[in-house]
C-alpha positions as CSV (number, residue, x, y, z in Angstrom):
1,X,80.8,45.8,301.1
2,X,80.9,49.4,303.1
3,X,84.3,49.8,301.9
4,X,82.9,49.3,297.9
5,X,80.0,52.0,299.1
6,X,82.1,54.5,300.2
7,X,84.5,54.5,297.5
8,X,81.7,54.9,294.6
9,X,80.4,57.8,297.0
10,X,83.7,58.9,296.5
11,X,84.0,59.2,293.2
12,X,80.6,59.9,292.0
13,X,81.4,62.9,294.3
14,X,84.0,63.9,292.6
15,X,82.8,63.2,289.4
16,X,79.6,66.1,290.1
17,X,82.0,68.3,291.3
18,X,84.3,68.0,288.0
19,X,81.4,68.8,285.9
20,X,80.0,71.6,288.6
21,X,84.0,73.3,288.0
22,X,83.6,73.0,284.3
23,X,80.2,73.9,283.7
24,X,81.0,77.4,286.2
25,X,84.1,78.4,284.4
26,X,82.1,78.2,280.9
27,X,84.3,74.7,279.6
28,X,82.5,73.1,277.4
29,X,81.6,69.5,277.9
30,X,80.3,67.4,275.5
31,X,77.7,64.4,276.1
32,X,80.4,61.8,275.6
33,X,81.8,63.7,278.4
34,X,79.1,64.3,280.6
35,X,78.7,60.5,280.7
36,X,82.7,59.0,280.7
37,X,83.3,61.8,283.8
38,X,80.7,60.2,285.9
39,X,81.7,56.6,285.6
40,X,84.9,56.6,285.4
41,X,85.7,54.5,289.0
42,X,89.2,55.2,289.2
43,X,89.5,57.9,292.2
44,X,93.8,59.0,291.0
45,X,92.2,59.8,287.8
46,X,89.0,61.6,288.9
47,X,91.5,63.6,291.6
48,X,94.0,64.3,288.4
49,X,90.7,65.3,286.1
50,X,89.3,67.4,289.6
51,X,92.5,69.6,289.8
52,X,93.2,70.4,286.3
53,X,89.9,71.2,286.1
54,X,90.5,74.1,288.2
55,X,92.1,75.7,285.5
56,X,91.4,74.4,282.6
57,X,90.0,76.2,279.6
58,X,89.2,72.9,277.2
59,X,87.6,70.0,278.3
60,X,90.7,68.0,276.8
61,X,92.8,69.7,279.6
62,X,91.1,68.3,281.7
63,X,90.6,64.8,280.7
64,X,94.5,64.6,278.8
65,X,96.3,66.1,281.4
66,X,97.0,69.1,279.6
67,X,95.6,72.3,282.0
68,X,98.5,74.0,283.4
């Protein structure tokens, strides 16, 4: 039971700070986005989406792997 609470802290964590990245580098993000982002529960693909999201331009760099 704690470990289920700490691993949706986890990634709703990372979730806010994928959309905090975006949203300061000027990314758009569409609603769809702004609501698949948050509840995606996976925390390898919210960690893949977290560090191309560091320099991603497009929001589809982000969530298809694409950013360089």
């Amino acid at each position: 039971m704690i470990e289920r609470g700490v691993q949706k802290g986890l990634t709703q964590g990372r979730a806010e700070y994928i959309l905090r990245i975006l949203t300061a580098r000027g990314v758009q993000v569409s609603e769809a986005a702004r609501q698949r982002i948050p509840t995606c529960t996976d925390l390898a693909t919210l960690d893949r989406w977290f560090d191309h999201s560091l320099n991603a331009t497009t929001l589809s760099e982000v969530l298809d792997g694409l950013a360089r």
